[in-house]
Z-matrix of the N, CA and C atoms (Angstrom, degrees):
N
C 1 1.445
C 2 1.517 1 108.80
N 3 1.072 2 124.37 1 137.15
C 4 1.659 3 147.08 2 -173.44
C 5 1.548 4 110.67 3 -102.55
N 6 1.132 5 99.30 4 95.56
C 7 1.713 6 112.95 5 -175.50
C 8 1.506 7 95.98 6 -84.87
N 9 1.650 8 121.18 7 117.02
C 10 1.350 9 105.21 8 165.87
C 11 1.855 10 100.89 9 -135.38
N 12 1.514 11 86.76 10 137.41
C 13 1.680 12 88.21 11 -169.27
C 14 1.697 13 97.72 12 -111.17
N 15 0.868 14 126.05 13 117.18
C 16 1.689 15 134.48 14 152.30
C 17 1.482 16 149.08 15 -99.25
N 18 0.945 17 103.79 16 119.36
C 19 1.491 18 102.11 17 -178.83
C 20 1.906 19 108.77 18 -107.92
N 21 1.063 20 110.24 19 123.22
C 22 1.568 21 98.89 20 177.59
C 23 2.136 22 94.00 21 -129.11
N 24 0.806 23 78.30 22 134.92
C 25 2.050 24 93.92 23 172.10
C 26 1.571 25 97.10 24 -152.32
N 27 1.507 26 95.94 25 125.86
C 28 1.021 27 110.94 26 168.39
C 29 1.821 28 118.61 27 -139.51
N 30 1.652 29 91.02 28 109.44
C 31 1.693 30 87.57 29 161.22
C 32 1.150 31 154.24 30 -122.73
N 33 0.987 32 144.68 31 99.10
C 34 1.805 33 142.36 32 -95.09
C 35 1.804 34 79.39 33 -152.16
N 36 1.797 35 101.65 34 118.13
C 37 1.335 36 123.33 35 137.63
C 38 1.472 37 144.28 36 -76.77
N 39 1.260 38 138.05 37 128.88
C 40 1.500 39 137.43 38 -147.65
C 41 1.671 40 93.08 39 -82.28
N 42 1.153 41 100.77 40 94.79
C 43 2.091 42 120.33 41 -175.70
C 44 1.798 43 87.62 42 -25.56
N 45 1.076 44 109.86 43 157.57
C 46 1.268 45 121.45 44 155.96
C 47 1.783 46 125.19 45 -133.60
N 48 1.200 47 117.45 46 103.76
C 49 1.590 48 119.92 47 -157.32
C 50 1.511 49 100.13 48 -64.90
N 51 1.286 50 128.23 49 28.23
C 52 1.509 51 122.55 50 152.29
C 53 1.825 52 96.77 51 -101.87
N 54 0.982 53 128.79 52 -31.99
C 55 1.662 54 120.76 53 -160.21
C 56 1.548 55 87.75 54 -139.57
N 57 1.526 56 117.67 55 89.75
C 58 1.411 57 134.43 56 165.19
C 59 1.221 58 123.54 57 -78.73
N 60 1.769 59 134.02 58 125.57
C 61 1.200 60 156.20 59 -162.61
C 62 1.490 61 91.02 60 63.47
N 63 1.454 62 122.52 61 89.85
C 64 1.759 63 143.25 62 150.28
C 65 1.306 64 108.95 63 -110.94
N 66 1.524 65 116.73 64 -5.74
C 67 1.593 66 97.27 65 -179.34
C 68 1.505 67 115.07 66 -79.71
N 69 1.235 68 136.41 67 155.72
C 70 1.570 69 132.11 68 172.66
C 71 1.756 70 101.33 69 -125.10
N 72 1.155 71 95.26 70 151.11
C 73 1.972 72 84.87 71 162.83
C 74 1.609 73 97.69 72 -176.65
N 75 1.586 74 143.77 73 171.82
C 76 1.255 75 133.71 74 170.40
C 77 1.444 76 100.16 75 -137.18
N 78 1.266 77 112.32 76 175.37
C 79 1.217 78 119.82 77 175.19
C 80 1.789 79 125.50 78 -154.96
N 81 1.244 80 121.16 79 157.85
C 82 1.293 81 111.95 80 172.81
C 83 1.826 82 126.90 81 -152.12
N 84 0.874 83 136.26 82 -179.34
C 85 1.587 84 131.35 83 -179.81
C 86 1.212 85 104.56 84 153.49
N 87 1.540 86 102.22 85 146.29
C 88 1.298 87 132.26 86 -168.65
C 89 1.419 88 126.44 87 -157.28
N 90 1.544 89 109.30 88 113.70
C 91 1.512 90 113.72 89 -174.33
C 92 1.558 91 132.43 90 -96.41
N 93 1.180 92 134.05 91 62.17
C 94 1.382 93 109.69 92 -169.44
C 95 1.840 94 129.24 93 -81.02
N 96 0.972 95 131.79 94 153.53
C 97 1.253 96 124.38 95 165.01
C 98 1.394 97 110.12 96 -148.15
N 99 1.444 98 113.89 97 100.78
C 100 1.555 99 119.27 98 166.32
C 101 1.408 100 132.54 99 -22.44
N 102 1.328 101 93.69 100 -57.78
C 103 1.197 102 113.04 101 -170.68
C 104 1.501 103 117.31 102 -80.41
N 105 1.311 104 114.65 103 -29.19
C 106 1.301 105 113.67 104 168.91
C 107 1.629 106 132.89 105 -94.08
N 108 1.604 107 107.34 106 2.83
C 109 1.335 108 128.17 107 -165.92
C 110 1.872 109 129.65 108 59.57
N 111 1.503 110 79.81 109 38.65
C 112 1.813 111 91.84 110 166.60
C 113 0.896 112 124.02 111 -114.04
N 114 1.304 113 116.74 112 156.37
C 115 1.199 114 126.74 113 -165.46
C 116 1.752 115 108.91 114 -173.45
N 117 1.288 116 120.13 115 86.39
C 118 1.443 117 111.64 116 178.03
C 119 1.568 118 114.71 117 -152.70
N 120 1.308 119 117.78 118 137.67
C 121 1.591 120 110.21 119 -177.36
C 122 1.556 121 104.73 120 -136.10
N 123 1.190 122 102.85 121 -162.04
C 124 1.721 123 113.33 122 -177.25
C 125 1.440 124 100.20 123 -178.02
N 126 1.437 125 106.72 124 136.81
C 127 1.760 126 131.66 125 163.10
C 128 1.103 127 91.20 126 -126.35
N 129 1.798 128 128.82 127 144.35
C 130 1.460 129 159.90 128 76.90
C 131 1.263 130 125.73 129 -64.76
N 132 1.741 131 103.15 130 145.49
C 133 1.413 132 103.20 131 161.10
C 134 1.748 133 88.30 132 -151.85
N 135 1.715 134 102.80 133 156.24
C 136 1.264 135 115.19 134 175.93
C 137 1.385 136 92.04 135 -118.60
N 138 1.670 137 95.19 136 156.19
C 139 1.829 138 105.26 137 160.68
C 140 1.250 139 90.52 138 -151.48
N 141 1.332 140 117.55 139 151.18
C 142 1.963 141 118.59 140 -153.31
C 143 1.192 142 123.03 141 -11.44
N 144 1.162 143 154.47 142 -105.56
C 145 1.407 144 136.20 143 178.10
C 146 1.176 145 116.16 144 -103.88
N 147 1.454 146 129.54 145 35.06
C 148 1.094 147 122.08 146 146.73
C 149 1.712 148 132.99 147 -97.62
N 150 1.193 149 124.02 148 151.33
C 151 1.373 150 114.32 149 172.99
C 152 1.123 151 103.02 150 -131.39
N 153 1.833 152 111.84 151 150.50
C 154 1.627 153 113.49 152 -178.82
C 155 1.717 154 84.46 153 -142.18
N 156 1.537 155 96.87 154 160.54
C 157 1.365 156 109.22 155 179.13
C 158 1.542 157 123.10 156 168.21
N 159 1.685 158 108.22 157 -168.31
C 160 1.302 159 96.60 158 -169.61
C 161 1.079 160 111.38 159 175.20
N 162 1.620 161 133.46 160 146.43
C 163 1.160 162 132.40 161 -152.85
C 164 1.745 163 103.93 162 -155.03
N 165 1.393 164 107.86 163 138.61
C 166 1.528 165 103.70 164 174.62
C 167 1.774 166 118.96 165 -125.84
N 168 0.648 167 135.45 166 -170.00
C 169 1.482 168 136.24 167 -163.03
C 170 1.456 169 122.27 168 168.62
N 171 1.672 170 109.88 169 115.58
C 172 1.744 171 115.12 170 -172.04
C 173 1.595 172 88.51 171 -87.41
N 174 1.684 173 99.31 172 122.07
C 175 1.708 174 101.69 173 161.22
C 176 1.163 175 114.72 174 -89.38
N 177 1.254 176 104.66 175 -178.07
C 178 1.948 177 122.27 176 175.45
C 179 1.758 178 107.62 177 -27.43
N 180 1.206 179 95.80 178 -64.89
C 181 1.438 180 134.14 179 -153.39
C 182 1.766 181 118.83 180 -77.40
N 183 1.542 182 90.23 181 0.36
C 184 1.451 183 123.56 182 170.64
C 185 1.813 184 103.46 183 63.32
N 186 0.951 185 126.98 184 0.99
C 187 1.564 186 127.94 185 142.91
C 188 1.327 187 127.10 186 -48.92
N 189 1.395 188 125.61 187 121.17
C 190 1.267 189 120.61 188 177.29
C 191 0.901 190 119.37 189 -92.06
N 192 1.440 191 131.82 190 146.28
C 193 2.077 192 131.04 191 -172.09
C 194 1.308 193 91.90 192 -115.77
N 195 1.415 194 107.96 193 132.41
C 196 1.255 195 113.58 194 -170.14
C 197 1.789 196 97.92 195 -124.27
N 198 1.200 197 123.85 196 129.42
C 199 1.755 198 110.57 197 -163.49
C 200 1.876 199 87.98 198 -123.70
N 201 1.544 200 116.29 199 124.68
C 202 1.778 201 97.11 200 161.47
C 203 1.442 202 87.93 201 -120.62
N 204 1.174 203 107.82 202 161.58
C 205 1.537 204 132.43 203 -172.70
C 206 1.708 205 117.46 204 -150.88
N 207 0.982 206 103.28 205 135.78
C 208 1.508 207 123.47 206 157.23
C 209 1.314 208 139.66 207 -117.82
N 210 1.599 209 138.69 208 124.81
C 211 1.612 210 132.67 209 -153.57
C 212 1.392 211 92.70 210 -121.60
N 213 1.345 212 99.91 211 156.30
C 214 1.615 213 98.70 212 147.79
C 215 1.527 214 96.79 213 176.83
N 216 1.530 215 135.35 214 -148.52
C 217 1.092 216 127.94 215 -151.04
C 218 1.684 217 117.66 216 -73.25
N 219 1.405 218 112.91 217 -22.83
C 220 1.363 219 146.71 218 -167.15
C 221 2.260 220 107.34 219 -84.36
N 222 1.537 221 94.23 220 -27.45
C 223 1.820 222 108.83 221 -177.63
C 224 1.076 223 110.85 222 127.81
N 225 1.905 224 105.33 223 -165.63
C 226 0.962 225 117.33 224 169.02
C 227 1.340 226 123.86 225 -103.61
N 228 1.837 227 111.99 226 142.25
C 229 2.204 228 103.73 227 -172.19
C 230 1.358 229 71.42 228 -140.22
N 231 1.540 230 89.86 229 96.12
C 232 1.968 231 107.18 230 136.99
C 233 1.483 232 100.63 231 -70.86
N 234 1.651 233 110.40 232 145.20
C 235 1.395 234 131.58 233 129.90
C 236 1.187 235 117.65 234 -108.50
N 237 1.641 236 120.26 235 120.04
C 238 1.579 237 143.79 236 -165.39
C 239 1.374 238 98.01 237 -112.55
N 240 1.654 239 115.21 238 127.44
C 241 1.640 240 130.76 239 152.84
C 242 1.448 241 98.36 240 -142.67
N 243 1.498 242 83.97 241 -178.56
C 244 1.403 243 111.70 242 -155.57
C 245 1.506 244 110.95 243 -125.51
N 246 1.164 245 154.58 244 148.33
C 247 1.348 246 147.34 245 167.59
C 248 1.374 247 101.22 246 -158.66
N 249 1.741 248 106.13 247 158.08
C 250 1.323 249 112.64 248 -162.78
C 251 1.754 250 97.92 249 -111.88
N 252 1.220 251 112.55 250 152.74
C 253 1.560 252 121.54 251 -162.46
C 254 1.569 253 95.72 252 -113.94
């Protein structure tokens, strides 16, 4: 059985090309299944041009990759680890 829990909210301002990156919104989801060996989710949220976030994932090898990140005009800087479950 495939347990999937979601949350989606989204709130999105109509950009205005005088005051660029005004939209904000967050997000989240999460999948597990025991039985099938999943296990992976993700949170973002923006607030004007920034973005922060983060995402995890059960591999093969039963290590989890855990990625957080932040964007904005400059890119993207994942920080990637690893931990054992």
């Amino acid at each position: 059985m495939i347990q999937l829990h979601q949350i989606f909210i989204l709130q999105e301002e109509k950009e205005d090309n005088n005051r660029p990156g005004n939209n904000e919104y967050w997000y989240d989801y999460l999948v597990r299944d025991g039985a099938q060996g999943l296990d992976l989710g993700q949170r973002e949220a923006r607030q004007g041009g920034l973005v922060r976030g983060g995402y995890h994932v059960l591999l093969p090898d039963r290590r989890t990759q855990l990625v957080q990140y932040w964007s904005d005009w400059s890119g993207y800087h994942p920080t990637v680890t690893y931990s054992y479950t």
